[in-house]
ZATI-627864 format. One record per residue (C-alpha): y, z, x. Coordinates in steps of 0.001 Angstrom, whole numbers, plus 500000, padded with zeros to 6 digits. Layout:
<pts>
YZX;...
</pts>
This chain:
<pts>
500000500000500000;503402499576501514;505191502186502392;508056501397500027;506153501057497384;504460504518497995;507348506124498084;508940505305494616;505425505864493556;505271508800494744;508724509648493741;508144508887489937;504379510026489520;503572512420491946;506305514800492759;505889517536490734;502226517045492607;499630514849490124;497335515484492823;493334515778492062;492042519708491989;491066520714495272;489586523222494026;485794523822493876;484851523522490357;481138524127488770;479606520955488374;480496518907485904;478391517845482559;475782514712483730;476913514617487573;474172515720489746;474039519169491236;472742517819494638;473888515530497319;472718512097496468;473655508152496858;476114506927494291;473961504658491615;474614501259490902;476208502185487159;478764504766488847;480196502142491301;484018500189490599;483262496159490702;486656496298491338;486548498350494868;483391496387495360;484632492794495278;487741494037497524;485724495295499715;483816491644500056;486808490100500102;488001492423503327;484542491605504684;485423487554504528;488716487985506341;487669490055509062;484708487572509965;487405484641509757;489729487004512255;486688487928514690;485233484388514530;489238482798515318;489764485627518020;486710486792519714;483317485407518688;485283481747519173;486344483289523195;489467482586521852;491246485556523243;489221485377526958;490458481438527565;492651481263529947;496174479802527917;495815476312529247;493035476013527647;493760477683524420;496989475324524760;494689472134524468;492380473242521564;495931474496519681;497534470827520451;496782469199517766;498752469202514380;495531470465512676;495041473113514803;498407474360514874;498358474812510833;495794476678511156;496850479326513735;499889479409512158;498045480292508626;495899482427510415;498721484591512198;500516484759509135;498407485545506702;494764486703507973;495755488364511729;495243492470511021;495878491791507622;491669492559506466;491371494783508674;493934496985507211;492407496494503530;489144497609504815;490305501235506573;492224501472503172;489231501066501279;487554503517503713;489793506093503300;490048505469499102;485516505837499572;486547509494500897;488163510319497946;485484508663495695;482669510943497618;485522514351497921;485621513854493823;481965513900493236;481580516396495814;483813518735493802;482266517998490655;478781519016491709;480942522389493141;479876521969497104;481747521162499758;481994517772501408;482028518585504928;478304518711505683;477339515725504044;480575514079505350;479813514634509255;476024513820508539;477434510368507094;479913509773509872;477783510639512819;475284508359511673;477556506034511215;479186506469515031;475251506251515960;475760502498514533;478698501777515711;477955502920519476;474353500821519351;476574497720517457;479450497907520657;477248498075523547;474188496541522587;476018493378520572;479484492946520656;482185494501522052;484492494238519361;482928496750517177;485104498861514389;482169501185512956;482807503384516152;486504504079515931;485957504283511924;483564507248512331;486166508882515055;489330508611513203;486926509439509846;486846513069510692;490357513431510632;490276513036506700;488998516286506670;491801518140507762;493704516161504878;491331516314502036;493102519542500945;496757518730501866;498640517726498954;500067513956498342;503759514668500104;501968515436502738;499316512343503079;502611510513502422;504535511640505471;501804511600507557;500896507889506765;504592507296506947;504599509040510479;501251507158511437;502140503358509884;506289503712510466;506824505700513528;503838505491515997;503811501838516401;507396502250517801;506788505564519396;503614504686521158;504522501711522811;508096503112523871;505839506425525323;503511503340527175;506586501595528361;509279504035529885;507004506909530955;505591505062533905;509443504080534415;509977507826534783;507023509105536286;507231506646539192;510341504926539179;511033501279537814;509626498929540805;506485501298541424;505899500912537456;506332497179537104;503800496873540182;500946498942538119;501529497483535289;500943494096537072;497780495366538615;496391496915534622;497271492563533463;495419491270536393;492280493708535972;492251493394532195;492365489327532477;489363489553535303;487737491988533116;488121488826530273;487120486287532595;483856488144533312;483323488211529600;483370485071528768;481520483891532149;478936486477530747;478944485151527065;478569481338528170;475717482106530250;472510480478528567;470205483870529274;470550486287526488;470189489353528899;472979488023530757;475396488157527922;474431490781526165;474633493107529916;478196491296530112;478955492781526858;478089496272527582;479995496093531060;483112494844529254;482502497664526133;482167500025528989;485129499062530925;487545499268527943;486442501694526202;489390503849527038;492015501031527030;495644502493526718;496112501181523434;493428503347522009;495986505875520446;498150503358518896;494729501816517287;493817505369516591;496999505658514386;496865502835512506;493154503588511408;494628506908509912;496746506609508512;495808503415506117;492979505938505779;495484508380504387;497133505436501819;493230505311500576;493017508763499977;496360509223497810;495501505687496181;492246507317494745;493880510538494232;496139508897491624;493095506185490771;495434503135491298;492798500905491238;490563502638488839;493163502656486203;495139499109487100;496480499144483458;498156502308483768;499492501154487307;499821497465486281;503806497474486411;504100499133490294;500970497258491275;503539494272490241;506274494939492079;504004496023495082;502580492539495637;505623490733494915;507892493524497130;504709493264499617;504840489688500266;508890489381501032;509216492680503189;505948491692504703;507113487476505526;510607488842506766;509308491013509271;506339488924510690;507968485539510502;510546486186513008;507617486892515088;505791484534514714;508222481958515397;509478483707518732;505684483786519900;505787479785519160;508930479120520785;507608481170523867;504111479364523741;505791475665523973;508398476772526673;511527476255524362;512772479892524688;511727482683526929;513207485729524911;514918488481526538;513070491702527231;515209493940525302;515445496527522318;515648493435520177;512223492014521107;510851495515521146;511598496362517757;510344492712516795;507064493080518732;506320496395517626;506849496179513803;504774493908513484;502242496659512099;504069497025509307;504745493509508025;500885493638508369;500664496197506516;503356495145503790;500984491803503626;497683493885503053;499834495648500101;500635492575498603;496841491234498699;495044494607497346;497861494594494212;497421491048493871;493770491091493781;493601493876491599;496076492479488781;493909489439488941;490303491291488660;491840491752485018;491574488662483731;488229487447482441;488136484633484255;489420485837487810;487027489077487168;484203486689487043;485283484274490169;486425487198492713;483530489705490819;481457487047493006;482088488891495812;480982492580494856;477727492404495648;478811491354499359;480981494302499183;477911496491498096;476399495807501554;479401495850503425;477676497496506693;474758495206506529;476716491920506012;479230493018509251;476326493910511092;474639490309510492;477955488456510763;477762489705514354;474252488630515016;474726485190513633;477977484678515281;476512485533518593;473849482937518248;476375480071517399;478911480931520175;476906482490522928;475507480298525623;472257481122525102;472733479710520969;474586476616520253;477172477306523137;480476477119521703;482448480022522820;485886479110525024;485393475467523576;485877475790519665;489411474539517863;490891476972515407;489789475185512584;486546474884513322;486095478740514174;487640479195510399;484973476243509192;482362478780510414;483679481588509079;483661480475506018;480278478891505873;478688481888506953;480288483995504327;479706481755501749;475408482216502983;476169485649502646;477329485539498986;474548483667497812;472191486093499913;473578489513498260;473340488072494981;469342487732495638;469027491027497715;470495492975494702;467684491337492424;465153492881494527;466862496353495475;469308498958495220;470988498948498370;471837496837501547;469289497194504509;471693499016506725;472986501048504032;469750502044502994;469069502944506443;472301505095506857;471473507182503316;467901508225505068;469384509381507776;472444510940506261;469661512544503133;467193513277505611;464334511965503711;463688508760502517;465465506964499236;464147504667496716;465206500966497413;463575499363494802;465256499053491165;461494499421489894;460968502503492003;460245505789490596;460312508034493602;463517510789493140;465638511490496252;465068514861497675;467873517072497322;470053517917500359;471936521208500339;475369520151501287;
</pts>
């Protein structure tokens, strides 16, 4: 949600606080009095199909950046795939519109599944924290085997880091989830950079900091050069052991707070949005959801664009832009035009999902959404076989619009395969997976089953 947006929202519904209980109530008439997976009838085809549709825009965003080798080419090279007029409509599109854009809906969407699992927690009157860091530990157990043993560009990992942080918020009221994503989306991604900058300026003086941060460029571009010599190498041991070098190498890469605060707080927007069940009640929150995607769009094109255009003019050699507070507030708030975009998208998305026949085209997607974990999972594993040297071979040598072509025609497999999966059984592979381990015993995963899940004191 943007952060304008949140405010008068917050301003007009919340203050005095419309925040859920957080107290722990005796469970509730029908809701289960143990821990167990959320059935098929209690989940929103709403959250559902967002969630797929986050799912198709970060595989177009990791196919265009990394899986492509997009981001390890050295920039004449990623000058002559870009040259043609094609090409360049497409990066353009893709900057504006798709960079960061899904990955913020998808931490938003993690942080609004919190509040989904902190509600039914409450209802069954237990607390949330055991089953919480049993879910998130299992899920860092994924992550961790998904970065090093696949691709170094995993998310799951950082997700299940920054995911215990929402449990110093769940019982903070709204004002405060609101200036902490406000500190977290607004200030850090000026703060952190201008810490990253001028601190080495002070610590060691101006030409002693220039020369180091000279040496951290030249290491992290032969660090990417290894990479993709690794990843075009036709042995699959040779790649993958390139991968878990590079994972290695940057796992503590100074931008690692700034990511960290991001993450956050859009986990904190997902929280307060299912607090005050914006997208379980769209009709009720049909006139702001308006103004947010309209409101999200403009703020979100006027900050980016300028951007975007300076990064062009700078690419073709037309303008070399001074390094001053200008460009440094243009650089750096370019997390929140992102994040003014994503705004625009969920409210747009959701207003639509009300209309029978959008409901039926985007409710397409939910049962990708539903198996969200196992879909990004596989996305990485056939994406590795079509770039990697030891598959098809196409990484460092793939035009934009053919990485998007891929994309595409992978998710649209995907669709078609959820769709049959869900025929067959209750949950995704990898989710199934995760709810053993987080139960501790094992769960029925066929819709014929009869077996009951064993309870799980929480």
């Amino acid at each position: 949600m943007s952060s304008v947006g949140l405010l008068t929202f917050v301003r007009r519904q919340v203050f005095p606080e419309r925040m859920a209980s957080t107290s722990l109530s005796a469970p509730a008439e029908g809701v289960a009095s143990h821990a167990s997976p959320v059935d098929v009838t209690e989940r929103l085809t709403l959250i559902d199909a967002l969630r797929g549709f986050a799912l198709c825009g970060v595989l177009v965003a990791n196919s265009f950046v990394w899986f492509s080798g997009r981001a390890l080419i050295p920039p004449a090279r990623a000058e002559a795939l870009a040259g043609p007029p094609l090409e360049k409509v497409v990066s353009n599109l893709f900057q504006l519109f798709v960079h960061q854009k899904f990955l913020a809906i998808f931490a938003f969407l993690f942080g609004l599944g919190f509040s989904i699992q902190l509600t039914r927690a409450e209802a069954r009157g237990a607390s949330i924290v055991p089953l919480y860091t049993r879910r998130l530990l299992v899920l860092l157990g994924f992550g961790l085997v998904h970065l090093f043993a696949l691709w170094s560009g995993d998310i799951l990992h950082t997700y299940a880091i920054a995911g215990f942080l929402l449990l110093a918020f769940r019982q903070r009221d709204n004002r405060t989830l609101v200036l902490w994503a406000v500190a977290l989306l607004g200030v850090a991604p000026l703060l952190i950079p201008a810490l990253q900058r001028f601190v080495p300026v002070w610590l060691h003086g101006e030409q002693a900091a220039e020369v180091l941060k000279e040496a951290a460029q030249t290491e992290e571009a032969t660090q990417r050069a290894d990479l993709l010599a690794a990843l075009s190498s036709d042995s699959f041991w040779t790649s993958q052991s390139g991968n878990a070098r590079y994972s290695l190498e940057t796992f503590f890469r100074s931008n690692r707070a700034l990511v960290f605060s991001l993450i956050v707080g859009r986990f904190l927007l997902g929280l307060l949005a299912g607090r005050l069940r914006v997208l379980h009640d769209v009709e009720r929150h049909r006139k702001w959801l308006r103004r947010t995607w309209v409101g999200g769009l403009v703020l979100g094109l006027l900050i980016t664009l300028p951007g975007l255009v300076v990064m062009r003019l700078k690419n073709a050699r037309i303008w070399t832009p001074p390094d001053d507070v200008g460009m440094f507030l243009l650089n750096n708030l370019q997390d929140v035009g992102y994040l003014f975009l994503s705004a625009a998208f969920v409210s747009l998305f959701a207003l639509l999902f009300q209309r029978p026949f959008w409901r039926r085209v985007l409710g397409l997607l939910a049962p990708v959404g539903r198996m969200a974990l196992s879909n990004y999972l596989a996305q990485t594993l056939i994406c590795i076989a079509i770039y990697d040297g030891w598959g098809l071979g196409l990484v460092g040598n793939t035009p934009a619009s053919l990485s998007v072509a891929i994309a595409l025609g992978i998710f649209a497999a995907q669709v078609v395969f959820s769709h049959l999966w869900f025929k067959s059984f209750r949950f995704g592979p990898a989710e199934w997976l995760w709810r053993v381990l987080t139960y501790g015993g094992l769960q029925p995963i066929h819709h014929e089953s009869h077996e009951t899940t064993a309870p799980v004191s929480t």
